[in-house]
N, C-alpha and C positions, 0 to 999 in steps of 0.2 A: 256464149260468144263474147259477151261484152266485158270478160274478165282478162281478155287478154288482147285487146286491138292493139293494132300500130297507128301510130303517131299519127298516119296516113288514114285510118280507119276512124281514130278518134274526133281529128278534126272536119271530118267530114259527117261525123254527127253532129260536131256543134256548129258546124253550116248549117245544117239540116233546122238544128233550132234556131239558130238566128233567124232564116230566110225567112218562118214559117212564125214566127213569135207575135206579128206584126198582124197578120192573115192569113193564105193559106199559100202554099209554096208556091212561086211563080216560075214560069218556065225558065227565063234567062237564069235566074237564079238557079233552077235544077241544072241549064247545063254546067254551067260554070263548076259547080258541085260536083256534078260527074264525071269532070275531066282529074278529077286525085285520086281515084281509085278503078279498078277494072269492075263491069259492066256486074258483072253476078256478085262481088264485095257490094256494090251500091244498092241492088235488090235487096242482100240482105240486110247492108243498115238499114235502108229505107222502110224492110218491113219492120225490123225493133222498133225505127221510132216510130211509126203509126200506131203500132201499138201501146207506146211508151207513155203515161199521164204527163204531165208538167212537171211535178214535184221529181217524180223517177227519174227525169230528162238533167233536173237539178243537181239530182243526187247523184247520176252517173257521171255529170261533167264533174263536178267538184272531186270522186271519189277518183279518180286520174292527176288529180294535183299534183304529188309530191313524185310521178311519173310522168307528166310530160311538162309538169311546170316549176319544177324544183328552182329553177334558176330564170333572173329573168330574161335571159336572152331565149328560152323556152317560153315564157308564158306570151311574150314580144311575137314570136314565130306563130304560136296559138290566135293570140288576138288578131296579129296582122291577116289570118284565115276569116277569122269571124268580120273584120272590116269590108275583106273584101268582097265579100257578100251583099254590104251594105250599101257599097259603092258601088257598085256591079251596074245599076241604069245609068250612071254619072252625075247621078244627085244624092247630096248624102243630107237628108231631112234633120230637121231640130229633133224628130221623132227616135231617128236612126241613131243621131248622135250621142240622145242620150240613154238607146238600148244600149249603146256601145262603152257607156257609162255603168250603167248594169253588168255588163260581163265582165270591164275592166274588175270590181267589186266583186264577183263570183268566182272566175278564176284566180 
């Protein structure tokens, strides 16, 4: 599955990591998440990443670069997904910010 996601599919795996990168995935967070793709697409990213190690989870975001983030108004559309995760209670933590310094750097 994960060689061919859409745009839609992919960045809602890397919600999936951002939410959960911190601790374990919190509800606001899941639903927020769950409103970019239909009900049974979210089962099944959700089961990839559970099953998914850290490093894997690395390796699949990055190995989508030069497909959803060739340009940066792509990778701008990508991050702005992962931000809004972060900001999703209405505090966006020194912690958050500088996960969000992480991804910038990964993606």
């Amino acid at each position: 599955m994960q060689d061919n996601w859409t745009f839609e599919e992919f960045s809602t795996f890397a919600m999936l990591y951002a939410a959960s990168i911190d601790a374990e995935l919190d509800p606001a967070d899941e639903a927020l998440i769950k409103k970019r793709v239909d009900e049974a697409t979210y089962q099944k990213l959700k089961s990839y990443f559970d099953r998914c190690a850290d490093i894997k989870c690395i390796d699949l975001l990055r190995s989508y670069h030069d497909k959803y983030m060739a340009d940066e108004a792509s990778r701008q559309r990508l991050l702005g997904a992962v931000r809004e995760v972060f900001e999703s209670d209405n505090k966006y933590s020194i912690f958050e910010r500088e996960l969000m310094h992480l991804f910038e750097k990964l993606l």
